[in-house]
C-alpha positions in Angstrom: 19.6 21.6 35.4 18.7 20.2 38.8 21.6 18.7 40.6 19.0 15.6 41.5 18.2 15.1 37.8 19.9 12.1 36.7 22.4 13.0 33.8 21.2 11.4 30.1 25.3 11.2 29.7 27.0 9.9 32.9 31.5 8.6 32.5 30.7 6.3 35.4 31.3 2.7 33.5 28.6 0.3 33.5 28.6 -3.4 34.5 27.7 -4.6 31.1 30.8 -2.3 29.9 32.7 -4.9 31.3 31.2 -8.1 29.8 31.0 -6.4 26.2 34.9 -6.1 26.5 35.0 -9.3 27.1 33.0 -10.7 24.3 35.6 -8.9 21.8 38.4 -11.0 20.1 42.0 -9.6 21.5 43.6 -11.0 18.5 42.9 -10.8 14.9 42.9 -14.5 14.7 40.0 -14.7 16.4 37.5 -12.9 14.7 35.5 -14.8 12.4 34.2 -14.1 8.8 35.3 -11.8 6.2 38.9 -13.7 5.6 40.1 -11.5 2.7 39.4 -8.1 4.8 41.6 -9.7 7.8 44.6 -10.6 5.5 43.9 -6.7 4.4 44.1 -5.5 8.0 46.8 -8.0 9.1 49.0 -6.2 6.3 48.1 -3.0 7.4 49.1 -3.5 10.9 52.4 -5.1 9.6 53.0 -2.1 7.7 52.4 0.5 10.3 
């Protein structure tokens, strides 16, 4: 490979990386839909 080929896998982060992080909930109360799966997780994570 040329050194002035631009790598197809680069672990320099990205500026959207940043504002996808952003857009995720931080707590489980905040995602929406599915309410029977959360309780199933939320148990889960109590029991670990």
């Amino acid at each position: 490979m040329n050194d002035t080929q631009e790598r197809l896998v680069n672990p320099d982060p990205r500026d959207e990386d940043s504002a996808n992080f952003s857009l995720r909930p931080q707590l489980l109360n905040e995602m929406i839909g599915q309410e029977k799966i959360k309780e199933n997780i939320a148990i889960l994570i109590e029991a670990a």
